[in-house]
C-alpha positions, -999 to 999 in steps of 0.1 A, spaced: -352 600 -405 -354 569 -421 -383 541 -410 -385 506 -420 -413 482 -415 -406 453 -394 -427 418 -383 -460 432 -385 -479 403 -390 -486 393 -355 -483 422 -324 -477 397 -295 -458 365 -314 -464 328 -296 -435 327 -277 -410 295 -280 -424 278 -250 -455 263 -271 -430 246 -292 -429 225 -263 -468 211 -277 -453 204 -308 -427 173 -301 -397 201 -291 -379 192 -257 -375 217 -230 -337 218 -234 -337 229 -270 -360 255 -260 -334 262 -229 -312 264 -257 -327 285 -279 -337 314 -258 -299 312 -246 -293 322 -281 -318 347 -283 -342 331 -300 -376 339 -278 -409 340 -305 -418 313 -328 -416 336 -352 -384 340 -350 -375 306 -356 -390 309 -389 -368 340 -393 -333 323 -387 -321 307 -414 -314 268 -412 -275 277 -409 -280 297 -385 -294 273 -362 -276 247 -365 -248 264 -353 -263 265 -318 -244 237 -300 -264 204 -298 -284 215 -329 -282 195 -358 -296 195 -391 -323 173 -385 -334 190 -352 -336 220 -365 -358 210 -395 -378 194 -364 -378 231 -349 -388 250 -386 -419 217 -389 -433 229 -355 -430 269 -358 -446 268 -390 -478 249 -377 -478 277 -350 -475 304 -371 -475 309 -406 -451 329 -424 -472 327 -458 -493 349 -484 -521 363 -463 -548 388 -484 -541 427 -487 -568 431 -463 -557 408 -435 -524 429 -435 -546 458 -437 -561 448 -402 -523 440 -388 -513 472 -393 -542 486 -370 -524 476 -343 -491 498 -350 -490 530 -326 -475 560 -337 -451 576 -306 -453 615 -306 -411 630 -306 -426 657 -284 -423 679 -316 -457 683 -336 -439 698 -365 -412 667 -365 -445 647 -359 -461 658 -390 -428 654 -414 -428 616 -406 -462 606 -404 -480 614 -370 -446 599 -351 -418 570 -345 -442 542 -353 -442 509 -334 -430 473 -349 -408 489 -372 -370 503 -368 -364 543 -370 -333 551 -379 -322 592 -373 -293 607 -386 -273 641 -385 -243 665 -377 -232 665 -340 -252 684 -319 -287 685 -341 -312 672 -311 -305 631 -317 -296 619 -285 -325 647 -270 -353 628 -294 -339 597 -278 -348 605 -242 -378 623 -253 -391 592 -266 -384 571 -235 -412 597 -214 -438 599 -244 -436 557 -247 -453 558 -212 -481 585 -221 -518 572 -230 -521 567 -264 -550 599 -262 -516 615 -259 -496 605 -288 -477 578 -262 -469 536 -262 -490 532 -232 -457 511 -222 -422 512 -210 -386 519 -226 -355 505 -230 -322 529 -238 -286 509 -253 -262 537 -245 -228 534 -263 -215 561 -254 -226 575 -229 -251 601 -232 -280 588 -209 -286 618 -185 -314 610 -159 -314 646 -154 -331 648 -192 -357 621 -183 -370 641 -153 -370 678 -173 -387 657 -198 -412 641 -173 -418 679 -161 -429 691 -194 -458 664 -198 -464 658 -162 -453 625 -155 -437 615 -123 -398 616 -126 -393 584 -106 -422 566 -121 -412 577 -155 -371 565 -151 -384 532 -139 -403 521 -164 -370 527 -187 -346 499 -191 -310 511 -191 -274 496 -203 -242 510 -212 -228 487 -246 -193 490 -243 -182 475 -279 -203 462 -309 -199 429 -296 -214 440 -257 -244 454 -280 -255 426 -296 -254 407 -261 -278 433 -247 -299 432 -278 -305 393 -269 -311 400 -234 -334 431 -240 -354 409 -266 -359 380 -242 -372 407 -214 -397 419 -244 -410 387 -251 -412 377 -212 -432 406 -203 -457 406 -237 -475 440 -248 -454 457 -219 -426 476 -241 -432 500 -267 -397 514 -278 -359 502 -276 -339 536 -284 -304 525 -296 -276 551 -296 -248 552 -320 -253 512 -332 -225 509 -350 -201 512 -313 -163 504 -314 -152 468 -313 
């Protein structure tokens, strides 16, 4: 398994919306969670380029959009200690294995991207649904506290899984499946489409979702 440290500085980013308080327009913010675009802070992550390339964006509104996001929220040096106290507020998600839990640090850790890898048939896809069930466990638990959402690429989602799961650490079956967001990518292209949509839910319902399991993210075109 592989793990890499994501936008930890802030757990529940100021969404576009207060751009709104900083000269912005309500189209352009129309316009910019059409494009995916739902936290301030990730306006500051886009590049310029990238931007402009949203249609009615030009060069000069979009240095309009950077001027705002950055008196919202900074995206500067902060002390080692500051980051320190960020990092409290990353939760480590139990694989259901206490061994596996061990090897990679107490879990799959929030507000960072876990990548597992292996031969067909080594318990990937099985991790994936675990995870969706121990998201929604109290934290006393090794859970998210939170709900799940599962891009399925090929196929593999079994509902079946999710209640045998939901058995094992008594959690109701029903209440556990719908508290995890489910859609089938069909090419790489369908993917990145439900990666928008899914970020916009995240950002709409704040603090709610713990865990976005991906399956196989490099799917057919």
């Amino acid at each position: 398994m592989e793990n890499q440290l994501v936008d930890t500085l802030s757990c529940h980013p100021a969404e576009v919306d207060e751009l709104q308080n900083h000269g912005v327009n309500a189209a352009d913010i129309t316009k910019l969670k059409q494009a995916g675009i739902c936290t301030v802070r990730c306006v500051q992550m886009m590049t310029r380029k990238s931007l402009c390339r949203i249609k009615g964006f030009s060069e000069a509104k979009v240095d309009k959009l950077k001027e705002a996001a950055a008196k919202l929220s900074t995206a500067s040096f902060i002390t080692g200690l500051e980051y320190c106290v960020q990092r409290r507020k990353v939760m480590a998600i139990s694989t259901g294995s206490k061994q596996l839990d061990e090897l990679i640090g107490g879990g799959i850790q929030t507000m960072a991207i876990t990548e597992a890898f292996g031969e067909f048939r080594t318990g990937k896809t099985q991790i994936g649904h675990t995870l969706c069930v121990t998201a929604q466990l109290p934290i006393s638990m090794g859970g998210g506290n939170g709900k799940a959402a599962f891009i399925d690429t090929e196929g593999t989602f079994r509902h079946e899984r999710i209640k045998a799961i939901a058995d094992r650490f008594g959690v109701d079956a029903e209440a556990a499946l719908e508290n995890i967001l489910v859609a089938r990518a069909y090419n790489s292209e369908h993917q990145m489409d439900l990666i928008t949509e899914v970020a916009a839910r995240f950002a709409e319902e704040k603090g709610i979702f713990r865990l976005l399991v991906m399956m196989s993210p490099s799917c057919h075109d």
